[in-house]
N, C-alpha and C positions, 0 to 999 in steps of 0.2 A: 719165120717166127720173129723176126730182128724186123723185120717192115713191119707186121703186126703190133710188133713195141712202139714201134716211132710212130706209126699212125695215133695209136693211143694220146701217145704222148703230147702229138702234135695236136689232136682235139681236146685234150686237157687242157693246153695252155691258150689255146684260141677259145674255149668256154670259158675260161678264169679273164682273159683279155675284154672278151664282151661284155661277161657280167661287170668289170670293173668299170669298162668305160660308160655301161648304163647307167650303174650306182652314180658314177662323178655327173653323166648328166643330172641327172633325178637331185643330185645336193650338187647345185653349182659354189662357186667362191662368190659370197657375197661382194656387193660393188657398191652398197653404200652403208651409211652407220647405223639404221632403222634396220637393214638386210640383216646384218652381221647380229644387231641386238637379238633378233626375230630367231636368228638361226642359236645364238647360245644361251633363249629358251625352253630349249627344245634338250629331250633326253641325248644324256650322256652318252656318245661313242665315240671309236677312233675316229671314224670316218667323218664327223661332227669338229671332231678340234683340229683335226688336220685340215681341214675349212676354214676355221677359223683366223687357224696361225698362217695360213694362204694370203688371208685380208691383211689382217694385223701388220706383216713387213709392208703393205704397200700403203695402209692408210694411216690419217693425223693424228697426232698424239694425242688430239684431243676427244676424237671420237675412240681412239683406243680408251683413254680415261673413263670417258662415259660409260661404255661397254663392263668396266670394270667394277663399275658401284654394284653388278651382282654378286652376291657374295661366293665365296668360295665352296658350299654346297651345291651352288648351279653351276658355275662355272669349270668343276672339277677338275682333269689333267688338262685342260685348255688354260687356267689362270695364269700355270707359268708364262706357258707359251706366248700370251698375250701380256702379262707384265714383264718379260723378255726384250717386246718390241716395244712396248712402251722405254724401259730402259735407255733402249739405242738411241730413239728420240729427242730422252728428254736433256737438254742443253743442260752442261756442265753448271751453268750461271746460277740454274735452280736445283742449290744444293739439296733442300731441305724435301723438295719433290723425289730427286734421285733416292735421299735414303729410306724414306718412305716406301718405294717403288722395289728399292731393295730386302726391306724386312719384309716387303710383302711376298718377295720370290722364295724367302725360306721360307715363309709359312706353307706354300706352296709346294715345297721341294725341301721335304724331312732332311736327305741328303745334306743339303747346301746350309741346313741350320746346325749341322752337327759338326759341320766344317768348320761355320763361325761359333762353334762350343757356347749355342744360347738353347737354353731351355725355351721350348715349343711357347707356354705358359707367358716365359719373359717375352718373348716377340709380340704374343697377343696383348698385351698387357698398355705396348705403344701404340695400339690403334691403328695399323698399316690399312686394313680395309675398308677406314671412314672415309667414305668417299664426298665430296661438296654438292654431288649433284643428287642424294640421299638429304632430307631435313628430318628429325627429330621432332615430333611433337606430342610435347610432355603435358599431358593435359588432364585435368579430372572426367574423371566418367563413372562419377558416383556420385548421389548427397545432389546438393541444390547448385551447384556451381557448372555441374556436368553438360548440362544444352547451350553453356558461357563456353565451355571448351569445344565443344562441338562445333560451335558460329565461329570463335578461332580458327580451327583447322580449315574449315570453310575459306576461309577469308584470306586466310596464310596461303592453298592453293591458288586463288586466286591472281593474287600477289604474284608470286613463282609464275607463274603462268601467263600474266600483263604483258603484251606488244611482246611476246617473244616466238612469235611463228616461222618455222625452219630454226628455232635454236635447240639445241641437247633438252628435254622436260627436266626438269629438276623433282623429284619425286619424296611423298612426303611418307614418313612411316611414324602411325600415330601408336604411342604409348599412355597406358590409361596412369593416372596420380590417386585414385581411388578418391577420396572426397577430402583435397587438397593434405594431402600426407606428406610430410617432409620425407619419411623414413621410404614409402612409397615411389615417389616423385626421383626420390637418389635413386635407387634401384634400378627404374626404369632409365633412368639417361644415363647407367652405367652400362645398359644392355644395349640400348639406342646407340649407344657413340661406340659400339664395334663395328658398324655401318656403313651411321652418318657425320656427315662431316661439319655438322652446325647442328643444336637443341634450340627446340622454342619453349619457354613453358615458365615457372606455371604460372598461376593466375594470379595469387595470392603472397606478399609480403616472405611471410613465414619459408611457404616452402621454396620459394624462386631463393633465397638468402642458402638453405643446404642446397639448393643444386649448382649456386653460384662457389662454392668448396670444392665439387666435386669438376669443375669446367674445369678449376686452376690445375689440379689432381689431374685430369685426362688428357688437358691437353687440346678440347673442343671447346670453340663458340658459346654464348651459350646468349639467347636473345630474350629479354622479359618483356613481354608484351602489354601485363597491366599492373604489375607490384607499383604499389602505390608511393613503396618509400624511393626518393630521387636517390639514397645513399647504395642503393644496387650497383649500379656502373660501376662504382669505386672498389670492387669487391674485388676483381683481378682484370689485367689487360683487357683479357678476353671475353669480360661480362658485358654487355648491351642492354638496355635501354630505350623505347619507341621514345620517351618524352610527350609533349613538348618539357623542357625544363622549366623551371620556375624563373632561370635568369632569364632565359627566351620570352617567356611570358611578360615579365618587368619592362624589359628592353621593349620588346614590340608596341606595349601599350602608351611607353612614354612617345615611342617613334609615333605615332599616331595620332596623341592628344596635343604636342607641340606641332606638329605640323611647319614645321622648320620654324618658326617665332619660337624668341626666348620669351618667357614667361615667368611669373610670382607663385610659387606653388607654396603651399601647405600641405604638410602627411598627416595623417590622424590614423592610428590603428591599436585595434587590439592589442594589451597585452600579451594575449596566446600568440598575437602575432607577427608583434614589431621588428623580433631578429628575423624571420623569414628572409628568405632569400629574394621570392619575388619581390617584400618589400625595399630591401637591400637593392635589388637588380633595376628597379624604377625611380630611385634617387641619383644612381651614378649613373644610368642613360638621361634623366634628364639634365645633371647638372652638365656632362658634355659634349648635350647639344644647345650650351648657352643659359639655361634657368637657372633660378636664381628659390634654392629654398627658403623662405622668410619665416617660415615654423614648423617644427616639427615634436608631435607632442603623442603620448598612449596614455589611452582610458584603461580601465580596469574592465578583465571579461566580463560579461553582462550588463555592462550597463546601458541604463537608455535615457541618459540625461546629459543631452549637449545645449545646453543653453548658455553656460558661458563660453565656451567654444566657439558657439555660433555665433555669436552677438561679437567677439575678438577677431571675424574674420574680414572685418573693416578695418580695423587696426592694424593687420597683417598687411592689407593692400593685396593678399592674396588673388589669383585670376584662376586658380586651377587648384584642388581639392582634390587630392589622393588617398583613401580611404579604404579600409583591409581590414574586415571583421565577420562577422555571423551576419545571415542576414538578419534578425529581428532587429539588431544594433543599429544597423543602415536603414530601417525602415523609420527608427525615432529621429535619427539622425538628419533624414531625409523630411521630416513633418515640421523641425527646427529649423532648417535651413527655410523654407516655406515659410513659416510662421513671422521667423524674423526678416525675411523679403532678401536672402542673401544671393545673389544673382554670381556667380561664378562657373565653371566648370567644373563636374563632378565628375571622378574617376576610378576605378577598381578592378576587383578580379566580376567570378561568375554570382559574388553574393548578392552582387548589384542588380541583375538579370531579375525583369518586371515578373516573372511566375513565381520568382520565392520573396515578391512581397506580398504584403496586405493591397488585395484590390484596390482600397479608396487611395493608395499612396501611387500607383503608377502612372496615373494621373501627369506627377508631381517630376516623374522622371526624366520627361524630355530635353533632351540634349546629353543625358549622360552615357559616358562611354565606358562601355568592361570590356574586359579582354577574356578571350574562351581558354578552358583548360584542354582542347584539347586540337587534334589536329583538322584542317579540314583538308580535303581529295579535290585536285580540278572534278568537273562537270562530269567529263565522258568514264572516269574513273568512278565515282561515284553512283552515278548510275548503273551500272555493271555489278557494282555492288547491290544495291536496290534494289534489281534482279534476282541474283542468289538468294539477299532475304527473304524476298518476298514469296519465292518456294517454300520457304521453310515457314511462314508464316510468322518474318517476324520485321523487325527493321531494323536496317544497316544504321546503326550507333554508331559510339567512339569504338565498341569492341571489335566491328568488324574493320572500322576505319585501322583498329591498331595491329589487327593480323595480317592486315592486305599489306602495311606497308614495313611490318617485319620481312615478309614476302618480297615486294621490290627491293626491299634494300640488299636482302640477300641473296636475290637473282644478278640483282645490278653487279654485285662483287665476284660473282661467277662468271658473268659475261666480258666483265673487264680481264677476267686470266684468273681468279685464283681458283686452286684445284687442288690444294691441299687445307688442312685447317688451320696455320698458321700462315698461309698467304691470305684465307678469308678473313680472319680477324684482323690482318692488318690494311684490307680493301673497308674492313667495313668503319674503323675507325673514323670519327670526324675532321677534318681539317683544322676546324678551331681548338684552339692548346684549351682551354677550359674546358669546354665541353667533351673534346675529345678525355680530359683527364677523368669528367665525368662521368664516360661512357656512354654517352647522346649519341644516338646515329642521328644521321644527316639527312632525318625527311624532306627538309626541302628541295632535293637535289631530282624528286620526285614527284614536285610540283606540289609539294603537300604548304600551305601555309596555316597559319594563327588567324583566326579572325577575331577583329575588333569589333565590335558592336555598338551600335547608338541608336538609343532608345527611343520610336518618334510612337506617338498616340498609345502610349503603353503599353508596346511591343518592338523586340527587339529587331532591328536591321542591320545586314551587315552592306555596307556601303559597295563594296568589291563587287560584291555578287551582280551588279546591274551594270558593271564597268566592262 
């Protein structure tokens, strides 16, 4: 009877022996960071996180990281596990990782929050699960602004996505703003940033200004791709900006038109337009790089009578004409100059640009140089883009130009180490003390430039582009 027990017993435990060791074949220990991702896809079991947390002690904290932007309904009793080994990894020096990594193990582990006497609520509330490699894009998907959002997100993958083959994907999770909604737009990036660990959005002035309240509030990024007002940056640390800025703009076109010679310049601008910044920013880049301003004077908006102006720019000794207004202004402006045979350099932003004059005046524009408002993409970049639109049936703009390089700028900051949302916002900060005060990211750092323009046979050229 007692051999009949043991025999039993001993095929019990060599059936329990086999099927275990088939099951472990059948779910090996992932062996790289794709593997691992792939495997805590996949439904919830023991025999799944015990896999997991298999990998997790032997591999980089950084693919532990990435692994971890699923959220805590995927990841289930594996999240501790895996934000466990993240812990052990992550180097004292990066405080603010650790305690992140920490709120996120009580979230995880009821027990260990009731330890540290935080309400569940409270922990959620600091964003432990916003991960960097998670974006936020806040966009309208309603009303006429909505196919603008659309070509965004388009364009912002993209971005994310540019020369980074074998790196972690940074992945986008798009939230709708309904048809540019302040009230909307909050909502959504307060649901977004339990997530993600940087917001894109939104299109519009208005509502980029409440979600720029709500970045300071969370704790997240928060990047504006086209609010028109330059005063966004300035809203908190953490607010962003594609630009170009207006002082960028000033600056670039003086650097341009002086061409290293000092020169006699005259300003002439608009009313609506004199304090501007750009015109601000193209007086102090040209006075120091040697020019010399011999007048500076503002007409009243609308006007189109420069005849004594133009007739006094002999008297000036002027060599080079700076000029900031609507275009109909520039077009009288531009028939004066003409009429009276005033032969100097003319200069400006994009009102200058021969499509927003009167046909018979473009003529008249040769030689004059504007500077663009917005950015341009090297070649191979741009094309890529091209591409994308052109499935969509549409063309790669400044708006796709300004999602792609939201995109670079915030991949570039991920790839350099930041993995929290306060190391991203401090990667993504500009270098220069102005701009960076302004909240300018640093598109050139991405081969993005300003082109300048000169006008030959009534259409615009940009000189670069053949160089």
């Amino acid at each position: 009877m007692r051999t009949s027990i043991a025999r039993i017993l001993a095929t019990l435990l060599l059936t329990l022996a086999v099927a275990g060791a088939a099951t472990a074949a059948g779910l090996p220990v992932p062996t790289t960071r794709d593997a691992a991702d792939a495997l805590a896809a996949t439904p919830e079991s023991g025999e799944r996180n015990a896999r997991l947390g298999d990998w997790a002690k032997r591999a980089p904290l950084d693919d532990v990281l990435w692994v971890l932007r699923r959220p805590g309904s995927e990841l289930g009793k594996a999240e501790r596990v895996l934000v466990s080994a993240a812990l052990d990894r992550a180097p004292a020096a990066r405080a603010e990782l650790r305690r992140r990594l920490e709120l996120r193990r009580q979230l995880a582990d009821p027990g260990a929050s009731r330890k540290a006497t935080r309400e569940f609520a409270e922990i959620e509330a600091l964003r432990p699960r916003a991960s960097v490699y998670r974006v936020g894009a806040v966009l309208p998907d309603k009303g006429d602004y909505a196919g603008y959002g659309e070509s965004i997100r388009h364009a912002l993958e993209a971005g994310l996505a540019w020369g980074r083959e074998g790196a972690p994907r940074i992945e986008v999770e798009a939230r709708g703003s309904g048809d540019n909604e302040p009230a909307r737009a909050v909502a959504s990036m307060d649901t977004a940033s339990h997530s993600c660990g940087v917001i894109v959005g939104e299109l519009l002035s208005s509502p980029t200004f409440a979600m720029a309240g709500g970045a300071r509030f969370l704790g997240v990024p928060l990047v504006s791709p086209t609010a028109t007002d330059e005063s966004i940056g300035r809203t908190a640390h953490n607010v962003f900006a594609i630009g170009p800025s207006s002082e960028e703009r000033g600056a670039t076109l003086a650097r341009a038109v002086l061409d290293g010679k000092p020169r006699k310049i005259a300003i002439l601008t608009s009313s609506a337009t004199a304090g501007d910044a750009f015109v601000k920013s193209f007086a102090a880049a040209a006075e120091s790089l040697g020019a010399r301003i011999v007048r500076r004077e503002t007409y009243s908006a609308g006007s189109t009578d420069f005849k004594v102006w133009s007739r006094a720019m002999r008297t000036f000794g002027a060599e080079v004409l700076f000029w900031d207004g609507e275009s109909r202004e520039g077009d009288a402006l531009v028939r004066q100059l003409a009429a009276d045979g005033v032969a100097l350099k003319l200069c400006g932003g994009s009102a200058l640009a021969p499509d927003r004059m009167h046909s018979n005046v473009r003529a008249l524009l040769d030689g004059v140089r504007w500077v663009g408002d917005d950015w341009k993409l090297p070649a191979a970049q741009q094309a890529a883009l091209d591409t994308l639109a052109r499935a969509r049936s549409e063309k790669a703009g400044a708006i796709w130009v300004r999602g792609f390089l939201a995109g670079r700028r915030i991949a570039a900051a991920v790839d350099a180490g930041a993995r929290t949302p306060a190391e991203l916002t401090a990667r993504l900060r500009h270098r220069d003390g102005a701009r960076r005060a302004a909240g300018f990211l640093e598109c050139t750092l991405d081969g993005a430039s300003l082109p300048v323009f000169v006008v030959q046979r009534g259409k615009s050229v940009d000189p670069a582009a053949s160089q």
